[in-house]
N, C-alpha and C positions, 0 to 999 in steps of 0.2 A: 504494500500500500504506500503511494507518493503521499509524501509529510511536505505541504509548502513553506516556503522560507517564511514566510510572512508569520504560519503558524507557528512555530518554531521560537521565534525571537522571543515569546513570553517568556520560554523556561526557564528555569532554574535548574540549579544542580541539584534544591532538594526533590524538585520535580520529577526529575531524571530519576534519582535514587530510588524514588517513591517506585517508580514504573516498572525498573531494571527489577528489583525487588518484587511487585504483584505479576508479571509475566512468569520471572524464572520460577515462584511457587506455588502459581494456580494453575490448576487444570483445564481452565476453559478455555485456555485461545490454544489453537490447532498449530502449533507449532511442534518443529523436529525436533530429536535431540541435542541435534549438535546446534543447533539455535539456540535451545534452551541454556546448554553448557556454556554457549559463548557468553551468554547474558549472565551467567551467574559466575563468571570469573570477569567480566567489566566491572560486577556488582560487589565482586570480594577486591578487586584496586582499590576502586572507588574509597572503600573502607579504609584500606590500607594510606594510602593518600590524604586520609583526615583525618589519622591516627599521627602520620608523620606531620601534618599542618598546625595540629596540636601541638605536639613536641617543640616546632619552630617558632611560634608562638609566642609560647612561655619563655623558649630560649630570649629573643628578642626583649620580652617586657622586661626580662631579669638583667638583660644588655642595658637596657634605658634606662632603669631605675639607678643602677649601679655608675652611671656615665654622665658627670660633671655635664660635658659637653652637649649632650643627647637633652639633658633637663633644662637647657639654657637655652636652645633654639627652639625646644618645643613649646614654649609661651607666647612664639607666635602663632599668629589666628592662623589656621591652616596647615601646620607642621605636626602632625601626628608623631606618634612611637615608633612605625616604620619609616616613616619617613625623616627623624630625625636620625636614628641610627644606619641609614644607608646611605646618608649625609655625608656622615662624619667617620664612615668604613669608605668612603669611596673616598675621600677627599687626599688621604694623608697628606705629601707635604704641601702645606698652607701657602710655602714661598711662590709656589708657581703661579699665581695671581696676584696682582698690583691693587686690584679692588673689587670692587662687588660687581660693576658690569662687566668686567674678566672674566669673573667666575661665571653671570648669567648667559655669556656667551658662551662659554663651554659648556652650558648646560642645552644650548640650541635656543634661547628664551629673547634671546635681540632681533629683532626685523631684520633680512635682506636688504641691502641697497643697491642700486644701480642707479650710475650716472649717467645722465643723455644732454646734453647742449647744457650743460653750467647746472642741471637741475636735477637733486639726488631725490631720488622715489623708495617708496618702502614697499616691500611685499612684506610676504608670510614670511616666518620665522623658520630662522638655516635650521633647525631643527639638525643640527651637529652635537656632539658631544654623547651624553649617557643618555639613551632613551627610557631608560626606567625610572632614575632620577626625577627626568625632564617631564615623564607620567603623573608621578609621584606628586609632583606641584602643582600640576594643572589639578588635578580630581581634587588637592586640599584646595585651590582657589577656587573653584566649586563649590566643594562644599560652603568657604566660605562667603560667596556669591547665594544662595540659598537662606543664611542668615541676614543679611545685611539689611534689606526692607524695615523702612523705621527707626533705624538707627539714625545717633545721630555726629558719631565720632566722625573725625579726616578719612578716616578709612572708608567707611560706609558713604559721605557724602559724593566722595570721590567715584566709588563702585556705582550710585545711583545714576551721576552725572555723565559716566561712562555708559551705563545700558541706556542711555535716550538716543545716542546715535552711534553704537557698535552693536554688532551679533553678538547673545551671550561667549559665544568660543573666543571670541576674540580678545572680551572685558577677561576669560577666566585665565585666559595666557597673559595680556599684560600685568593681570596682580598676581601671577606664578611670576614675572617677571623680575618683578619689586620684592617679592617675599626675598626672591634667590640673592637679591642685593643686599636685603635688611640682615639675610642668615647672615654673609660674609662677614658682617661687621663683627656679632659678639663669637664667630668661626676664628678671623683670624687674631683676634685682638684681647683673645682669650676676657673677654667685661661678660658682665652681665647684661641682659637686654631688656633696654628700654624705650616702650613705645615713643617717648617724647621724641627718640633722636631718630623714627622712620624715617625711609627715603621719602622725598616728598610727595605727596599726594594731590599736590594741588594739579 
């Protein structure tokens, strides 16, 4: 039986679980054995794979608890536990950036330019560097995009003023942009971080 794409896009993995699981141990759908077999060793990975998701997990939270560095960038709006520690595992040494739009650039987070008769134009972002990273910023500027409505801080004024004339994806990569400059500051400069000294927002 063809499954269309369109139907499809709902699922979920618990979805999936769910399914893999009442196929491989009811008797009612006419299926073979070795169909059956194959669904019930997807269904014992599967298992296996949230057993090991677990374990990294934990590893990670007990990373970030433990890590000066990891609890200092994570008080920005948008830098979760994952995302602070595969920050600060991927960065080591600190010297190889001059500043925080060094570092944004290595993360792909700066507009393209190209020059044509005396006049430089922006595209989309070189998306170079670590694309996981690079992931990693966008879904927190997201999520932090999802909060903002109402507020009434630099940040939020800023993100408002931006969705009245960009596409959400655009507003959510420029403030992955600014995050990645704001990390750099208490990243290389080993301080504490404080909202007052954001990059600027206006």
């Amino acid at each position: 039986m063809a499954v269309s794409t369109a139907a499809t896009r709902g699922l979920t993995h618990d979805h999936i679980r769910r399914a893999l699981g009442e196929i491989s141990d009811s008797n009612k759908y006419a299926f073979g054995d070795i169909f059956i077999d194959m669904l019930r060793d997807m269904r014992d990975e599967l298992a296996e794979l949230d057993s090991r998701l677990v374990g990294y997990n934990r590893r990670i939270k007990t990373l970030f608890r433990s890590n000066e560095m990891c609890q200092r960038i994570s008080r920005i709006e948008g830098v979760g536990p994952i995302t602070a520690t595969a920050l600060v595992a991927a960065i080591g040494d600190k010297s190889c950036f001059k500043n925080g739009r060094q570092f944004a650039a290595w993360l792909g987070l700066v507009p393209k330019q190209h020059s044509s008769g005396g006049k430089a134009r922006l595209f989309g972002i070189s998306k170079r560097g670590d694309r996981y990273l690079r992931t990693l910023l966008i879904h927190g500027a997201r999520a932090v995009l999802s909060r903002a409505a109402g507020k009434t801080d630099a940040r939020s004024q800023w993100i408002g003023r931006m969705r009245e004339r960009r596409h959400p994806n655009v507003v959510a990569v420029a403030l992955a942009n600014k995050n990645a400059r704001i990390i750099w500051s208490p990243l290389s400069k080993d301080q504490e971080y404080r909202p007052a000294h954001e990059v600027s927002f206006s």
